[in-house]
Every structure is written in C-alpha cells, then in structure tokens.
C-alpha angles and dihedrals in degrees: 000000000000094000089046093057089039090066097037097257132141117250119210119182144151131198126160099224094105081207099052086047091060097039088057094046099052091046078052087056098043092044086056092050092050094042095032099236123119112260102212086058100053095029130057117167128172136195096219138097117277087231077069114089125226107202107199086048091065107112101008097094127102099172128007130179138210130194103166123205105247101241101253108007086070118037132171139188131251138081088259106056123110095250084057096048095036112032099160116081088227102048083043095057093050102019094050109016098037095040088048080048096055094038086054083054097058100043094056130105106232098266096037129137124228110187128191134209108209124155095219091190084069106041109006084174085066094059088039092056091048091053089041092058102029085080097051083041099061099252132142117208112232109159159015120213109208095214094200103193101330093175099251108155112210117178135202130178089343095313125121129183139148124264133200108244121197121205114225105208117191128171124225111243125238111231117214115236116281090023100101092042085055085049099052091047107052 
C-alpha cells in the first residue's frame, strides 16, 4: 500500500481481519497528513473476502495480487473468511480461489498483471487451479518469479518454519476489437 501511495497511485484492497483492515487505514491516513493527499481518494479498503466483487473496482486495476491463504495452514477467524464460507477443500479451491480469479480478471486494465503468490510445495492443486483458469480468463503467462527465501512464516500443529514461495506473474490480454463480441456469442 505504501509503495503504491509513494508513486501516486490508487490502492484498492480487500482482507477480512477487521483489525488488519483498520491498522492499514489509519497508516493510510497518517501517510496522507504527512504527504498532503487525501487519503479516501488514493486508498479503498474493504473487510470483506477477495471471491467477493467490487463493481466500481472492474477495469481500474493495473496490478493485483494475490497471496491466498492455503485453506487450512492459515486460518483466521471470522464468519466471513473463506474457511467459513468454503469448508470443504474442494468448494474452497473453486468457490474461493476461481471466483477471486475471476474478480482479479475483471479489475484489471488490459494489460494488466495478476500475480499470484502460491507454495507449490504445499498445495500444488492450488497452482494447478491458477494455470487451469488463467487460459478461460484472458491471461497470458509471462513469468515465474523464483521467490528464494522471502521470509513468509506458515505454521502447522506448533511448528514454524520458513517456506520458498514462488510469484506467478501473468499479463491480461488485449482483446482486438470485435474479439470479445465473437467470444460471448459462441
């Protein structure tokens, strides 16, 4: 968030820790007293799931991430996360990963990137999801971000340790006039 206002650019994001949600909008506010910019212009975060669309956000996105929870290795509390919604593995996997998929599709600028922060050595379903959809979305896959040790903590049964992540970047097609029109109507 704090890159993003550092370069004048709009931040758009969504959690469901109520307290996350606050922290992050006060260090908004105080970010726009210090830098003199109004801070409910540049900043628009939501308590609420990422399967969940936010109209008037569809088309304004030129990069979203995504780092998804991984079902059951982190868990959070609350009636609206996507464990609670989803708690099987399966419904998880296509209620919550494909539909904040398909949100992250329609946010997003043509030529614009989604990546996506997955430990395939955890889940490799869940990559296999992501490289399943990105076609029937309108992405190209460009890249491959080899995360090395980038410091994320997971936990499991009092264990923590620290895991490779890799980033998978992918770039919204542009679609040539008429193309989308020939799509809907097959």
């Amino acid at each position: 968030m704090l890159g993003a206002l550092s370069k004048g650019m709009r931040y758009l994001g969504v959690d469901t820790n109520p307290a996350l949600v606050e922290r992050l909008r006060e260090c908004a506010d105080d970010y726009a007293e210090v830098n003199d910019i109004d801070a409910s212009a540049a900043v628009d975060i939501r308590c609420q799931s990422s399967e969940v669309l936010v109209p008037e956000w569809i088309g304004k996105v030129g990069v979203a991430f995504s780092s998804p929870p991984y079902f059951d290795i982190e868990t959070y509390e609350g009636e609206n996360t996507s464990t609670a919604v989803h708690p099987d593995y399966q419904d998880w996997l296509e209620g919550y990963m494909g539909s904040t998929l398909e949100n992250a599709a329609q946010y997003l600028v043509p030529n614009g990137h989604l990546l996506v922060n997955v430990n395939d050595k955890i889940y490799d379903d869940i990559k296999e999801l992501v490289f399943r959809r990105i076609p029937e979305l309108e992405f190209m896959g460009e890249d491959e971000y080899d995360g090395g040790r980038m410091g994320r903590q997971h936990s499991r049964k009092d264990t923590l340790k620290l895991k490779k992540e890799g980033i998978m970047v992918f770039k919204k097609r542009v679609m040539a006039l008429g193309q989308q029109e020939d799509k809907a109507g097959k």
